[in-house]
N, C-alpha and C positions, 0 to 999 in steps of 0.2 A: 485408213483413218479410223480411232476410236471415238469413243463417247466423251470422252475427258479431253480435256486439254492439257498434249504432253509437257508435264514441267524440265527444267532444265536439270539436268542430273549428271550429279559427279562433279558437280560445280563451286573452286572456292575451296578444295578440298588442299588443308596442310600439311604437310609431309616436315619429320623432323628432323635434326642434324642427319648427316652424311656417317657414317659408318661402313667398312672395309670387311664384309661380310661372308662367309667360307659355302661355296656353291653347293648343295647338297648333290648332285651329281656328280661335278668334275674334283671337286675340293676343293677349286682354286676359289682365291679372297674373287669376291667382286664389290665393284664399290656401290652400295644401293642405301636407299635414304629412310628404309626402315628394316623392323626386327621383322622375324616371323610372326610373332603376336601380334603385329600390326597390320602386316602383312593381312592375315588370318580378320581381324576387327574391317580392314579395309573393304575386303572383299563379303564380309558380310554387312557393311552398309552398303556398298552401290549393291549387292545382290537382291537386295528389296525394291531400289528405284530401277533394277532390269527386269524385274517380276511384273511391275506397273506400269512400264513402258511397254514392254508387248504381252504380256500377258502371257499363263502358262497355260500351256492344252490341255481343254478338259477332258481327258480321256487318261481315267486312272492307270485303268491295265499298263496301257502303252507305257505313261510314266515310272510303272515299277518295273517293266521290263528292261529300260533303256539305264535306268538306276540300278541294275542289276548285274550289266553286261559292264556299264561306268566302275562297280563296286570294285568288282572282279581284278577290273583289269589296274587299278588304283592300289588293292592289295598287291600287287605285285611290282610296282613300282618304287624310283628313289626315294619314296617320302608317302609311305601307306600308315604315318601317325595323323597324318590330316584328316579329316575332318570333310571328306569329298561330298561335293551335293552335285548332282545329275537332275537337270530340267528341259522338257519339250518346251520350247516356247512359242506360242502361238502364232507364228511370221510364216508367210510362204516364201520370204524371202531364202537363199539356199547360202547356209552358213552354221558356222561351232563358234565361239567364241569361249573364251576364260577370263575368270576375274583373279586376283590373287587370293590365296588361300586356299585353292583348290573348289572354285564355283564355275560349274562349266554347263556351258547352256547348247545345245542344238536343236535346230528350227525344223518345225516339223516338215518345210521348205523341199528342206537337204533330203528328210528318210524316203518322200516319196520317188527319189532317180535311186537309193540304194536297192539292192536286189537282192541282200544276204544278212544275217548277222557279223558276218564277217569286216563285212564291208563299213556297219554299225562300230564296230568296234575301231578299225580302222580311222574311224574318225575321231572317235573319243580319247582312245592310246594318243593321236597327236595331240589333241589339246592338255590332255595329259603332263605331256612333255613339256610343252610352255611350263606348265605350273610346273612341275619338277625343276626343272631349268633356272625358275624366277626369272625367264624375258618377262613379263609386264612389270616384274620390279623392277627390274634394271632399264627400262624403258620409261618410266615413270621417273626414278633416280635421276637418268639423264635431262628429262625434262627438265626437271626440278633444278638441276644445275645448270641448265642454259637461261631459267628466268622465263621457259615458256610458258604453264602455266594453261596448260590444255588441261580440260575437263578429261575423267578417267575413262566414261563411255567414249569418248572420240579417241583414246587411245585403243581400246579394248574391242568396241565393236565396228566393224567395218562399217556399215549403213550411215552412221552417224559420222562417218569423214567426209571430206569433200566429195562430194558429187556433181555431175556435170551440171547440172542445172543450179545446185548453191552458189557453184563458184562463178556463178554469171551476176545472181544480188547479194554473196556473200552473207547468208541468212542467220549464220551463228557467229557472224561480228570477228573473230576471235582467230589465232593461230591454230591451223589442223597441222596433226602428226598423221603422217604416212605408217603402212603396218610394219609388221617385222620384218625385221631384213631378211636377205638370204640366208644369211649363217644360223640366224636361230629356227627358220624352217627347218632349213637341214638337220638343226639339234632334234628339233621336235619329232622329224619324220624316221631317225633313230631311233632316238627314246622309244617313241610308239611303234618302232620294228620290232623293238627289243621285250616288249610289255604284252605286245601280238602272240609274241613266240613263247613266252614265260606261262600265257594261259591259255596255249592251247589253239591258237589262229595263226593263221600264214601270214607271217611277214609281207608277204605278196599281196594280202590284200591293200594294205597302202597304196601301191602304185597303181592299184585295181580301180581306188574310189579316187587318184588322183585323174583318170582317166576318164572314169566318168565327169570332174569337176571341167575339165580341160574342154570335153567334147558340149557343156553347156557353152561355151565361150563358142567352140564353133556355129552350133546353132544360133544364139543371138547373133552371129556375124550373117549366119542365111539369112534370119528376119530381118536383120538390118538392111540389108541388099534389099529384099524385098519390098522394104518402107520406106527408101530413099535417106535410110539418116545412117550416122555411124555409129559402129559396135559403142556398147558400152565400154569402160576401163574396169576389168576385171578385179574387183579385194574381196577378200574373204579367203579362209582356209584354204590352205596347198596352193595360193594365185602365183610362188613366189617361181615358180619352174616346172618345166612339163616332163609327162610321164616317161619320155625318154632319156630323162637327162641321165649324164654318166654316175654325176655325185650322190644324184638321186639312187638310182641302180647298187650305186658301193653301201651307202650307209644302211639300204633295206638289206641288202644281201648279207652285211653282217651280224646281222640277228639271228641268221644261223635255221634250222629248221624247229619247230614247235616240238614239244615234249614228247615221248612215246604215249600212245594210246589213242593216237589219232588225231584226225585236224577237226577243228570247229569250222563250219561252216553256215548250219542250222538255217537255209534260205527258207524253207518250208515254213517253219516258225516265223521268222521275222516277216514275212508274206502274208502270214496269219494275224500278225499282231498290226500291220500298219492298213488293211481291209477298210474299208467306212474311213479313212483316215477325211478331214476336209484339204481340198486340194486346191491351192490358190488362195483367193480370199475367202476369208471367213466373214459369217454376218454382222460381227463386231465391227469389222474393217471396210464391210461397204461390199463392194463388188464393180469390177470392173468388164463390161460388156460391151465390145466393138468403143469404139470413143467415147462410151456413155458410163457416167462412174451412179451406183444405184446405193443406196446406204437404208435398209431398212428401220433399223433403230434412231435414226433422225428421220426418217419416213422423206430424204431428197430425194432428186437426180438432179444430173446438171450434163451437159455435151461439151466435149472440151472440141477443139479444132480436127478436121481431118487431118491424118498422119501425123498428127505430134505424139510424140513418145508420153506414154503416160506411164506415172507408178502411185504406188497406194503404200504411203508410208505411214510408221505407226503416228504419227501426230497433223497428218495432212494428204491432201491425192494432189499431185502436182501432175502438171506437163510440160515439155520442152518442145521445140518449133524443130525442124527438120536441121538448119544454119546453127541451132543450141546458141542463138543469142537474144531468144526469148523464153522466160517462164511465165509461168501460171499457176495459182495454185489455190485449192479449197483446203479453210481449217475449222474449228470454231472459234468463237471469237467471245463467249463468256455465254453469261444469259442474258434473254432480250430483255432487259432493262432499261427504261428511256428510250432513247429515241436513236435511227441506225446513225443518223449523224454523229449523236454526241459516244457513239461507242465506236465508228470509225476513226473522231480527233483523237481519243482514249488508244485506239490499236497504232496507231502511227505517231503517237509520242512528242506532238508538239510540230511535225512536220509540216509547213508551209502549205495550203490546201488551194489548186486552183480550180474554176470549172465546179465547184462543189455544186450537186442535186440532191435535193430530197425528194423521192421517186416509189415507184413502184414497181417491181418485176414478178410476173407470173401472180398479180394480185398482192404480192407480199409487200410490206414498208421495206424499203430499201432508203438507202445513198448513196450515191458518184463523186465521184474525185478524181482530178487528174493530180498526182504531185511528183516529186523526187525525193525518193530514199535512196541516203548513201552517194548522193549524188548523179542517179543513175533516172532517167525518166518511166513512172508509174502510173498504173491507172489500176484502181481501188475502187471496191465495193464492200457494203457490210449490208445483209439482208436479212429479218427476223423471220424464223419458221417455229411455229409453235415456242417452247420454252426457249429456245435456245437463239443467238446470236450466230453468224459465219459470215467469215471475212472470206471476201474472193480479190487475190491481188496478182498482179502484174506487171513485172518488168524486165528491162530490154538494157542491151549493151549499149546502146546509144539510142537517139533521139531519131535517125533512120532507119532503125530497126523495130524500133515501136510504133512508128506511123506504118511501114510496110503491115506488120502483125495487127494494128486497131481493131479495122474491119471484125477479123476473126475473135479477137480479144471481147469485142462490145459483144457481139452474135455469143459466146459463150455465155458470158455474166448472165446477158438477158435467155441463157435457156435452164438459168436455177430453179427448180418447180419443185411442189411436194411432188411427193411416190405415188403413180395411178397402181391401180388394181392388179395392171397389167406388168409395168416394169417391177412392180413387189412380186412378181412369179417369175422374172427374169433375174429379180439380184438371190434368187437362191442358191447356196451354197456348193460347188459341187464335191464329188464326192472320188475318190480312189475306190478302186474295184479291183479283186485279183480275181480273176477266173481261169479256165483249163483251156487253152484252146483248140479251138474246133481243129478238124481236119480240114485242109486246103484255105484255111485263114489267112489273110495280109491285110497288112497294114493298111493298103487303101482301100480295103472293103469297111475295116473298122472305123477309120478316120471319116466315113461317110456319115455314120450317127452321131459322132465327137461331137462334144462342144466347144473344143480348142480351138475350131477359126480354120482359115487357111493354112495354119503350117499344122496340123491336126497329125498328118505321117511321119512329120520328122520330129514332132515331140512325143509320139506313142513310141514311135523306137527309141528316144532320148530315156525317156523312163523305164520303158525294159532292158535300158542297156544293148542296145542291136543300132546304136546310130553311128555312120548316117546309111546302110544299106541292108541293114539284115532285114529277114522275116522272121516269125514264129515257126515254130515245129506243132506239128498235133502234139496234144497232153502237154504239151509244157505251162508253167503258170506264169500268166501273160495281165498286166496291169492294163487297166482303161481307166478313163472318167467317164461318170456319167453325174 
């Protein structure tokens, strides 16, 4: 969660007549609802409100590095007259995304499981290929002619589509678009064989970083066991098929081998450049420590339930209940203006208030609410901490499922506090580490100092790449956090 309150973006956005337009890859017409210059203008306005929505890493180096390896591989693609822009953006979420015109974002999420430039690249070359391709035009297009009327970030970025806990209070009102199909994967993950091998990287690392995408999916499947809830639903780049697939296999394989003079692979470098990287949340976004979410720059903390799934998204930190037919979620809620009642009637838009308290939590002015949005039964808070306003709300699939969750629900709200001394030394930042490693090192001697928690061994091999059973070699360069 930032400092801002995220606005709605991409939203209301019109697209002009329909046009029969000649694919700059295949040649063939496709029918899409804009020109390239539109195209090009589009993507440079949502690309300002995707800047402001997560924010880009401050860390110059890195960004001329990854903008550099983007340029590269952009020159040598279907359409190197564009105008490519390459940004880290500040999400530990693990994803690439594109906008049209050639705006393509990766999260600095995703560089910390890569292990190569290679593998960097690998990932860019595909998004690459979206844009080459025009899938977000022609996805957009078709929206545009069924009347949907989706916002362009819920096309474009994964995060922003349905997620399991939205689609319990349906939070963004509105029709979500599912990502790209299979077919345009597969175009992409071409394109980007083909663009691999034009500047000097192995086609191979495609199925290299799909591999690593793949094996994050198994991990959250062992946490998930572990926590008694179910895997997440996997979106985001390469989600559409795994590293063995056959189709997958033929389209990389025909890009044929990289130019003479050798393969790129440069891991040393890229090792070097993502070093100090922040790994997980950042201090803009809060911090998330055992059930406890810590946010320095609003100087909270708040506990959410034992084993609910929590996430720290860019405009809020939610959780979901083990059954996922309860959320919860902290946002802000504007500045503390007035009084928390009248900025709670103000957040809930006229919604019927029963049960209402004007209260106090952790010393703070607060108010309680029991109501129904959307038809669905709620329980709502709004409490004032220094400048600022936040809304903490709540609801359930039904009216049984919110009385089972209460208990836990109220016991949350009431553990909203400012930030002692103490949890301000715990919501610090952590930090990516490459080091050499020792002779006769493993995993679970390192996982002993981690601050990853309990799955501490199978997310340090997750990120060097060695999951779910390898170890280290002496001298090899082996990632940690600290």
């Amino acid at each position: 969660m930032k400092p801002v309150v995220a606005a709605a973006v991409g939203a209301g956005l019109l697209l002009t007549l329909a046009n029969c337009a000649q694919n700059p890859v295949t040649g063939n017409p496709n029918f899409v609802t804009m020109s390239e210059s539109q195209e090009v203008q589009t993507g440079r306005q949502e690309d300002a409100k995707v800047r402001k929505e997560y924010g880009v890493y401050d860390n110059n180096a890195l960004q001329q590095y990854v903008n550099e390896v983007g340029q590269r591989l952009a020159k040598a693609s279907h359409r190197p007259q564009l105008q490519y822009s390459f940004v880290v953006v500040d999400s530990p979420e693990i994803n690439a995304f594109a906008l049209p015109g050639g705006y393509i974002y990766i999260t600095r999420g995703i560089l910390a499981y890569l292990n190569s430039e290679a593998e960097l690249a690998g990932v860019l070359a595909h998004e690459i290929g979206h844009v080459t391709a025009r899938h977000s035009v022609q996805q957009v297009s078709a929206a545009t002619a069924a009347g949907v009327g989706a916002t362009l970030l819920q096309v474009f970025v994964p995060e922003l589509r349905n997620q399991a806990g939205d689609s319990v209070i349906n939070l963004l009102g509105n029709v979500l678009l599912s990502g790209y199909g299979r077919e345009h994967e597969l175009e992409a993950d071409r394109l980007g064989a083909q663009y691999l091998a034009r500047t000097g990287y192995d086609p191979q690392a495609m199925i290299k970083v799909i591999g690593v995408l793949k094996n994050q999916e198994l991990f959250d499947a062992e946490v998930a066991k572990s926590e008694g809830r179910q895997p997440r639903s996997y979106h985001g780049v390469f989600a559409s098929h795994p590293d063995s697939d056959t189709r997958l296999q033929q389209v990389v394989g025909e890009a044929g081998r990289p130019a003479a003079g050798g393969v790129r692979v440069n891991q040393e470098e890229f090792l070097r450049r993502i070093d100090r990287m922040v790994f997980g949340d950042s201090a803009s976004q809060g911090a998330i420590r055992d059930r406890n979410f810590y946010h320095t720059d609003f100087s909270l903390a708040i506990s959410f339930p034992q084993n609910w799934r929590i996430r720290n998204q860019p405009d809020r930190v939610s959780a979901t209940n083990s059954a996922n037919d309860v959320i919860l979620d902290l946002r802000t809620a504007g500045p503390a203006q007035g009084t928390p009642l009248e900025v709670l009637r103000k957040s809930l838009r006229g919604n019927v208030l029963a049960d209402v308290a004007q209260t106090t939590i952790s010393g703070l002015p607060a108010a309680l609410a029991t109501t129904r949005v959307q038809g669905l039964p709620a329980r709502v808070a709004v409490v004032f901490l220094g400048k600022n306003a936040f809304l903490i709300g709540s609801q359930a699939r039904n009216a049984a499922a919110m009385q089972r969750a209460l208990p836990e629900i109220n016991a949350a709200i009431a553990s909203f506090r400012p930030l002692s001394d103490t949890e301000r030394r715990l919501a610090r930042p952590l930090a990516l580490r490459v080091i050499s490693a020792p002779a006769g090192a493993a995993f679970a001697g390192i996982a002993r100092n981690s601050p990853l928690g309990k799955n501490a061994v199978s997310h340090l091999r997750l990120i060097n790449g060695m999951y779910p059973n390898g170890e280290p070699a002496a001298g090899q360069p082996l990632k940690i956090v600290e």
